[in-house]
Jmol script that loads the backbone (N, CA, C; Angstrom):
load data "model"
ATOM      1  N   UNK A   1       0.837  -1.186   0.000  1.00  0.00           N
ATOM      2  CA  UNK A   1       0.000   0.000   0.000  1.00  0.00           C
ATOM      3  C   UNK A   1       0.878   1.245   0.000  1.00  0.00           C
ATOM      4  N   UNK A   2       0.488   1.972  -0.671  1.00  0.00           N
ATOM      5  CA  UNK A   2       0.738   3.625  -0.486  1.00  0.00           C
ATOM      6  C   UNK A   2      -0.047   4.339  -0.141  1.00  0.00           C
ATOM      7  N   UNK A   3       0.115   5.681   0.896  1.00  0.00           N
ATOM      8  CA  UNK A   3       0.143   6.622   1.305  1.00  0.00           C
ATOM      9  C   UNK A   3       0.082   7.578   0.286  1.00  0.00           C
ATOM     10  N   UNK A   4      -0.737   8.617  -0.140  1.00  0.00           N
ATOM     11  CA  UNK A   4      -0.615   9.584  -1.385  1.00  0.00           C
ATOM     12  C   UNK A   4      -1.325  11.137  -0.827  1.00  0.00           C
ATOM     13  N   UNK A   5      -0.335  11.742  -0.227  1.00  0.00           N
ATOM     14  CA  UNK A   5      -1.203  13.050  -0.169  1.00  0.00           C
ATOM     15  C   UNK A   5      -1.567  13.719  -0.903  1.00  0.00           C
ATOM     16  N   UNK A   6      -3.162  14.438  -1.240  1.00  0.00           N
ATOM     17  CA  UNK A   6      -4.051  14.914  -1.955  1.00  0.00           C
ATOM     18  C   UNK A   6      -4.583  16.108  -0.809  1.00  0.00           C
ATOM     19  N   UNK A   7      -4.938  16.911  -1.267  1.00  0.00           N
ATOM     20  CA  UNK A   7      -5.793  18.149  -0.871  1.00  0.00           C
ATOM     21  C   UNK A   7      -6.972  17.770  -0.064  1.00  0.00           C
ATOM     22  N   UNK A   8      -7.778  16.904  -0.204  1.00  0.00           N
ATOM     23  CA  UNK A   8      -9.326  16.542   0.021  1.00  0.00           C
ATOM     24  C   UNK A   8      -9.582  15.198  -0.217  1.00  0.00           C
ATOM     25  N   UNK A   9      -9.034  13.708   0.497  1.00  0.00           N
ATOM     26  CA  UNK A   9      -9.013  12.435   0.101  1.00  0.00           C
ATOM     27  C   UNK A   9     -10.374  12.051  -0.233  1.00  0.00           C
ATOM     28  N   UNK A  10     -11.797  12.442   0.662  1.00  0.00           N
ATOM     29  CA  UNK A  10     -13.158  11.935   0.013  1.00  0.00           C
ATOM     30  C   UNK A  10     -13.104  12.913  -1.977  1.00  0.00           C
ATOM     31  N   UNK A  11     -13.077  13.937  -1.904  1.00  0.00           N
ATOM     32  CA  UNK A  11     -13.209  14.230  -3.422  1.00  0.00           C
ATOM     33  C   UNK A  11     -12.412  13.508  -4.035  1.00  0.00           C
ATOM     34  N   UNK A  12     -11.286  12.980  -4.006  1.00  0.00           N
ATOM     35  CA  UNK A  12     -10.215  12.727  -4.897  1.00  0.00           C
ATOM     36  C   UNK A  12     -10.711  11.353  -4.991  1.00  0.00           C
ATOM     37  N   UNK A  13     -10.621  10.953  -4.090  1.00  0.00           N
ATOM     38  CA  UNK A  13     -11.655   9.288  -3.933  1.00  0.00           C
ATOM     39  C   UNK A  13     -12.834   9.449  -5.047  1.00  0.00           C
ATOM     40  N   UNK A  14     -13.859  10.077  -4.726  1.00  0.00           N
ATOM     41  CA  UNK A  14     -14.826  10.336  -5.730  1.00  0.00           C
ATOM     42  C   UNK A  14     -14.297  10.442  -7.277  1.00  0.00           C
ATOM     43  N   UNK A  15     -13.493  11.548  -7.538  1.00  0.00           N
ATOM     44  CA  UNK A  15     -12.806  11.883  -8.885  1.00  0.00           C
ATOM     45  C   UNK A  15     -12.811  10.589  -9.587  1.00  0.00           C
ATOM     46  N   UNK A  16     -11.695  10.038  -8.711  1.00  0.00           N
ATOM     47  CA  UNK A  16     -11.216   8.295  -9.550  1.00  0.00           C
ATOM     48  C   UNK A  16     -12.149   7.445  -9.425  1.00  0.00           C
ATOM     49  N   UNK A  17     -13.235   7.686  -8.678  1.00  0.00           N
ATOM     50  CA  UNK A  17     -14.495   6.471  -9.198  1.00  0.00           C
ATOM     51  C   UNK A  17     -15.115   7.009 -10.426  1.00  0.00           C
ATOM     52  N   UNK A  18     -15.231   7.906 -11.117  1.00  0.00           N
ATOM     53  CA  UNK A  18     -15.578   8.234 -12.181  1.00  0.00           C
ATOM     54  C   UNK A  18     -14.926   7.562 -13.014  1.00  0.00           C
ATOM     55  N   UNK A  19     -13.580   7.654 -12.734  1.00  0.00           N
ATOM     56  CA  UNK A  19     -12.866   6.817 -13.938  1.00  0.00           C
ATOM     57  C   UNK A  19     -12.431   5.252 -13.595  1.00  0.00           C
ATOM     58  N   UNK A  20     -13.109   5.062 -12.693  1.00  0.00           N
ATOM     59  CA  UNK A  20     -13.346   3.742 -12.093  1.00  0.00           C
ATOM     60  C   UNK A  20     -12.104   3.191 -12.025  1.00  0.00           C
ATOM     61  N   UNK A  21     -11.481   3.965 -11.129  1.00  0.00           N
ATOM     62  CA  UNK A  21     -10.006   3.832 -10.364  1.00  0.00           C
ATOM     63  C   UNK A  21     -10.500   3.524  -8.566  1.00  0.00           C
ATOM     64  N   UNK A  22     -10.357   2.788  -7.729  1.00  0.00           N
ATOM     65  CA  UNK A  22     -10.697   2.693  -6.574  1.00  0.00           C
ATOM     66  C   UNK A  22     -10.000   3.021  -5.785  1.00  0.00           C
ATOM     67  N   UNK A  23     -10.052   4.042  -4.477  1.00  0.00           N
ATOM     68  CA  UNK A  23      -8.639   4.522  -3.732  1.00  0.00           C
ATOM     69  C   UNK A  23      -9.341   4.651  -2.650  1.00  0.00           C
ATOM     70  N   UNK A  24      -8.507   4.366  -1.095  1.00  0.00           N
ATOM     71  CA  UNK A  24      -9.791   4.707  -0.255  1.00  0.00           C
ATOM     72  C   UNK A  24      -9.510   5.561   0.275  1.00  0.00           C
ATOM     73  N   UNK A  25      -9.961   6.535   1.258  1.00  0.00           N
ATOM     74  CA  UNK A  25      -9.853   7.660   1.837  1.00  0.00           C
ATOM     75  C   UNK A  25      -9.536   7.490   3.137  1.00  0.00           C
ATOM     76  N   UNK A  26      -8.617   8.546   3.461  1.00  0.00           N
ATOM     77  CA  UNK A  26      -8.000   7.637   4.767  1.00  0.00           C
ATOM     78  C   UNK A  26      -8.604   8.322   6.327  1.00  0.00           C
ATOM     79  N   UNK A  27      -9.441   9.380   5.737  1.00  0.00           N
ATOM     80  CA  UNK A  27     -10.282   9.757   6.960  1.00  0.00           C
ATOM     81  C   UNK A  27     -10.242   9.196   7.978  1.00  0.00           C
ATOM     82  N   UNK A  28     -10.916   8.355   7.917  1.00  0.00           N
ATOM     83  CA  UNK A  28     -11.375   7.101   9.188  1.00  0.00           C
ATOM     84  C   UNK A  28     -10.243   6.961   9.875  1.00  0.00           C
ATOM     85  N   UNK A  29      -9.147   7.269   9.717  1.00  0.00           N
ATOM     86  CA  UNK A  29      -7.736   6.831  10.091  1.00  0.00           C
ATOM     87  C   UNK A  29      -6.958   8.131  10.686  1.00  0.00           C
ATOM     88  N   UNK A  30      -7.540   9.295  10.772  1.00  0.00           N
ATOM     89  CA  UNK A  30      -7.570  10.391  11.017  1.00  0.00           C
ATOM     90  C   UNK A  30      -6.653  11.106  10.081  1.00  0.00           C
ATOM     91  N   UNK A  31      -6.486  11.114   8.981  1.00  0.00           N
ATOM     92  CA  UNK A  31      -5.733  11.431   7.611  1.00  0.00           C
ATOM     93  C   UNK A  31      -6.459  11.802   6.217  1.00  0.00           C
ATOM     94  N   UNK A  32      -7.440  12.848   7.032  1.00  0.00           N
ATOM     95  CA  UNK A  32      -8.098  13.499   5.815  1.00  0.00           C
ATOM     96  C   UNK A  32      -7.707  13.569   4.473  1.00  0.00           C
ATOM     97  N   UNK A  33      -6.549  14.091   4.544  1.00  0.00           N
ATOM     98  CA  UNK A  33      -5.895  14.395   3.362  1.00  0.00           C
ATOM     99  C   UNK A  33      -4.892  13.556   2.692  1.00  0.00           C
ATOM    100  N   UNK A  34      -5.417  12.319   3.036  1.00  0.00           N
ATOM    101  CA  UNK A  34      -4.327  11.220   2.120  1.00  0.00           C
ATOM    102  C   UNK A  34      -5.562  10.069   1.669  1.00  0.00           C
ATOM    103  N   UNK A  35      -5.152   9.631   0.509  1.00  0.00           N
ATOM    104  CA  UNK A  35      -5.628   8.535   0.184  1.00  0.00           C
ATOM    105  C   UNK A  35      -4.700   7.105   0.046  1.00  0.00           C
ATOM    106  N   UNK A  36      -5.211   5.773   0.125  1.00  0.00           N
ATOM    107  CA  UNK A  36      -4.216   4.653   0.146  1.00  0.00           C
ATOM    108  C   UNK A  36      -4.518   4.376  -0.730  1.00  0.00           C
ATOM    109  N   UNK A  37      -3.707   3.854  -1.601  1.00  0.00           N
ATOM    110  CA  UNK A  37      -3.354   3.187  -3.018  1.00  0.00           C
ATOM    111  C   UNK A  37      -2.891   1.215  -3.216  1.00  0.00           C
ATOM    112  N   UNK A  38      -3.226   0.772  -3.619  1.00  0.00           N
ATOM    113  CA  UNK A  38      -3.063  -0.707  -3.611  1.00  0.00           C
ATOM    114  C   UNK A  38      -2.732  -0.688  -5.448  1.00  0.00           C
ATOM    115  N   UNK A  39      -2.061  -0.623  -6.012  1.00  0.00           N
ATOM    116  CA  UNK A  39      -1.943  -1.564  -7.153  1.00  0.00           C
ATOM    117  C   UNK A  39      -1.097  -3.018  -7.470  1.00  0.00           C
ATOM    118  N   UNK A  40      -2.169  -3.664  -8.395  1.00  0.00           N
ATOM    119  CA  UNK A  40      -1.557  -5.474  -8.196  1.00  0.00           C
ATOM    120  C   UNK A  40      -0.683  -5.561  -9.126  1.00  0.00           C
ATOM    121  N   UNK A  41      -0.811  -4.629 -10.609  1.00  0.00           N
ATOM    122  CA  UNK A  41      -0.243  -5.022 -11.869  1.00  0.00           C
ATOM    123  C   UNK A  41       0.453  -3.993 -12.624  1.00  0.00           C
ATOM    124  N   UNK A  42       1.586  -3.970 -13.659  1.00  0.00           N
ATOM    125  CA  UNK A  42       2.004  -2.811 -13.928  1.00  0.00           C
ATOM    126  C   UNK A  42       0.565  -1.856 -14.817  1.00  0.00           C
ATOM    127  N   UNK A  43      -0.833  -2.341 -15.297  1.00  0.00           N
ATOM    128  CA  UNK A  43      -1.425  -1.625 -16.274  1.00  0.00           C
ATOM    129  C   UNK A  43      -2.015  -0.840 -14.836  1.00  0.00           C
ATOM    130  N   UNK A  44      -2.436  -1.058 -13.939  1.00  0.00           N
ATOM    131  CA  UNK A  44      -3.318  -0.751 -12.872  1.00  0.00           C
ATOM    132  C   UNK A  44      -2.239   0.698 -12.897  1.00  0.00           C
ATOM    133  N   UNK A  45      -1.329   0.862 -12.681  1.00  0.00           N
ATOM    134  CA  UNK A  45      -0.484   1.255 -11.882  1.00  0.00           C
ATOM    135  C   UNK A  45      -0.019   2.487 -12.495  1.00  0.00           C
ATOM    136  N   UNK A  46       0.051   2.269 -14.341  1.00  0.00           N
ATOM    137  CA  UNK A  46      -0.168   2.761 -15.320  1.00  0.00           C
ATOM    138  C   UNK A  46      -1.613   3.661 -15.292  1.00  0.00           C
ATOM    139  N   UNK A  47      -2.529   3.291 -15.041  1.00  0.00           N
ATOM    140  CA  UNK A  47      -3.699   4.033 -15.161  1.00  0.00           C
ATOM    141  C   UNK A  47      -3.867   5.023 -13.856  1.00  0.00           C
ATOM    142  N   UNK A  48      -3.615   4.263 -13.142  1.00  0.00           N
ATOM    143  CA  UNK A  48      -3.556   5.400 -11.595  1.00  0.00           C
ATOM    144  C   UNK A  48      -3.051   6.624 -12.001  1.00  0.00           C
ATOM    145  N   UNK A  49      -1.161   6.229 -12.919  1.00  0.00           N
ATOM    146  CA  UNK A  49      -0.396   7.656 -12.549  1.00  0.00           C
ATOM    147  C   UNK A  49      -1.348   8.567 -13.306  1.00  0.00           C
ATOM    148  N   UNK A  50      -1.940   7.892 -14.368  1.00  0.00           N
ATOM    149  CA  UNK A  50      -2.668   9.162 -15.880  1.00  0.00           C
ATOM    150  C   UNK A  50      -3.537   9.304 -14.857  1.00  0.00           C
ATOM    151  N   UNK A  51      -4.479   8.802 -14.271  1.00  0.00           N
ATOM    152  CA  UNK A  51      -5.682   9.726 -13.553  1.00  0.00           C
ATOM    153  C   UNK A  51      -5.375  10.558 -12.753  1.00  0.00           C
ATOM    154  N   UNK A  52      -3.414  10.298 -11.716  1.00  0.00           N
ATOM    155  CA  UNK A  52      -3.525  11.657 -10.606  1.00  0.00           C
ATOM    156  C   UNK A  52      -2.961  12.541 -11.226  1.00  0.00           C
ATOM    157  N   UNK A  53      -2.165  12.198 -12.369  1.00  0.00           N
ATOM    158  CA  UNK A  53      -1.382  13.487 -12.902  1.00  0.00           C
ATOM    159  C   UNK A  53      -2.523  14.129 -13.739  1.00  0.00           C
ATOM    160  N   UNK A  54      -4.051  14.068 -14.370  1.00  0.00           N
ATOM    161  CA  UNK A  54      -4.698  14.252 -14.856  1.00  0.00           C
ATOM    162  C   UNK A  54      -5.873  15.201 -13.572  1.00  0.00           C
ATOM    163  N   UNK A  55      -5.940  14.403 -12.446  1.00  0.00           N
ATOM    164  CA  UNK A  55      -6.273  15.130 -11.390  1.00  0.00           C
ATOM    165  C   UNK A  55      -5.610  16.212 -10.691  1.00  0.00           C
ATOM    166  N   UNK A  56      -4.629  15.957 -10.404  1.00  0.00           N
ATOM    167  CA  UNK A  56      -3.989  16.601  -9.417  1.00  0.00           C
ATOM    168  C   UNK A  56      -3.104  17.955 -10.311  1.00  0.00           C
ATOM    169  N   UNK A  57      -3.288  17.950 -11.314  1.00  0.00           N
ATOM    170  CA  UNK A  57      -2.649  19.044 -12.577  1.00  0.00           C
ATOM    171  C   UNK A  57      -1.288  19.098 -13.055  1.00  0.00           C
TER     172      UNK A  57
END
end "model"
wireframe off; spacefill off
backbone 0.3
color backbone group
């Protein structure tokens, strides 16, 4: 797992379910502002970076 700080982990969470990327929000964990990342395969992993560098600007 990774650790990925983001601005707002529930929006950013949301963002990538649009593009039906799954990330969870680490709120609950008292880490608003990070989301955890799991990828299994290099394409997964591949698609993540295009959605945060596509998100995150």
């Amino acid at each position: 797992y990774f650790l990925v700080p983001v601005e707002n982990g529930a929006r950013f969470r949301q963002t990538l379910l649009q593009k039906c990327i799954q990330v969870r929000d680490c709120a609950s964990f008292g880490l608003p502002a990070f989301v955890r990342i799991a990828t299994r395969q290099p394409e997964d992993n591949t698609r993540f970076l295009a959605a945060y560098r596509e998100v995150m600007g």
